[in-house]
NUZA-915821 format. One line per 8 residues: for each residue x, y, z of C-alpha. Coordinates in Angstrom, 3 decimals, m for minus. Example, Ala and Ser with C-alpha at 12.3 -4.5 7.8 and 13.67 -1.06 7.14 Angstrom:
<sites>
12.300 m4.500 7.800; 13.670 m1.060 7.140 $
</sites>
This chain:
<sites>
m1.573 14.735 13.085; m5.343 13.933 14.008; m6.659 13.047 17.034; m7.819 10.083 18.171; m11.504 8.699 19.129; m10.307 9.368 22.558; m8.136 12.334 24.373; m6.831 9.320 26.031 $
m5.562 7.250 23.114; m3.938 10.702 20.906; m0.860 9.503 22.607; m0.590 6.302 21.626; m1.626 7.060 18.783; 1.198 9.668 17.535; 3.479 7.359 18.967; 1.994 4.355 16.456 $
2.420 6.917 14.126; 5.399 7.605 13.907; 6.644 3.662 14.647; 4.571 2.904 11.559; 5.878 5.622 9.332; 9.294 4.799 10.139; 9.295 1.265 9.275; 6.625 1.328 6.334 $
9.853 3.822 4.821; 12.047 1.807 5.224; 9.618 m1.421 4.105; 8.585 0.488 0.667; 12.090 1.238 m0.618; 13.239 m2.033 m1.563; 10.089 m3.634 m1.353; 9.459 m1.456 m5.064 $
12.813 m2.317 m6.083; 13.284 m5.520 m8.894; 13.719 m8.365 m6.288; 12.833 m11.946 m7.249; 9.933 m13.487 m6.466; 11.753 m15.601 m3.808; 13.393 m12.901 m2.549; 10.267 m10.857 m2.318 $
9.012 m13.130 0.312; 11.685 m13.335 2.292; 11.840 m9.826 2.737; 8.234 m9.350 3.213; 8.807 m12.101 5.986; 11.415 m10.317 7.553; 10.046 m6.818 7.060; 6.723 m8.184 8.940 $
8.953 m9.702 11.956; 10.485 m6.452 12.488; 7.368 m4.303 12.643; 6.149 m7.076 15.250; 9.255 m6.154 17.105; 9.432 m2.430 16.756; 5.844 m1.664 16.509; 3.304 m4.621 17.622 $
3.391 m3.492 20.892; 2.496 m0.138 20.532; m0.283 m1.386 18.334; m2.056 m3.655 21.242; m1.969 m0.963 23.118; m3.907 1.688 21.220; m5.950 m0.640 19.676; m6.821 m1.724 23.254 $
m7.570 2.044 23.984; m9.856 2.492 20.909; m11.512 m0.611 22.111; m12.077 0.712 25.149; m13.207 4.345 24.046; m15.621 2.688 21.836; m17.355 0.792 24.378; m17.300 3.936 26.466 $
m19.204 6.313 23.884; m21.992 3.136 23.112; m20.713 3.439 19.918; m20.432 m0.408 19.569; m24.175 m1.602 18.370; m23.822 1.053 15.513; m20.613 m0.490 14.672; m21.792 m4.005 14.864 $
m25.149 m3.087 13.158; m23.177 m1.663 10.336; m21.295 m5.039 10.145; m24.405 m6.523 9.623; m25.696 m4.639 6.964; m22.233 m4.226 5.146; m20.021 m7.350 5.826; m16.121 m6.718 4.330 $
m16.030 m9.174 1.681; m12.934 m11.526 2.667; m9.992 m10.840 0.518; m9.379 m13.332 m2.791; m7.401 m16.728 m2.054; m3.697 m17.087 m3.690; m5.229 m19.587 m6.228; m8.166 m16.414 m7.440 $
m4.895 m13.603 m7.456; m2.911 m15.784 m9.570; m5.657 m16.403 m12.123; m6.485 m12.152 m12.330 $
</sites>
């Protein structure tokens, strides 16, 4: 396992981790499986509640650390100055993945 930005956030990290792992399993397995369109989206609905349940928390909170440990190290102008010079293109609408 690596280690995070932060001594502070390895922790919460591992423990994201392995929430993540276990659920993104258990997500892929059926998710590669020959449901129906409908279907598909139901489960993808559900699978997304549950990581909200099991996982969302533990998320907030080492994102929140990151944040934090960011801020702390002044690494935040070289993060928004890299932003600026390489904005993340915003994913394609439903309408421009249907027509690919």
């Amino acid at each position: 396992m690596a280690s995070s930005l932060s001594p502070e956030c390895t922790p919460l990290k591992a423990a994201y981790d392995a929430c993540f792992n276990s659920w993104f399993e258990g997500y892929l397995e059926p998710a590669v499986s020959a449901l129906q369109s409908a279907d598909r989206a139901a489960y993808a609905k559900a699978k997304a509640e549950e990581y909200e349940r099991k996982c969302g928390k533990i998320w907030q909170e080492y994102k929140g650390c990151v944040h934090k440990a960011v801020k702390d190290s002044g690494l935040e102008p070289v993060l928004q100055q890299a932003r600026e010079e390489h904005p993340l293109a915003a994913p394609p609408s439903s309408s421009e993945r249907s027509k690919a």
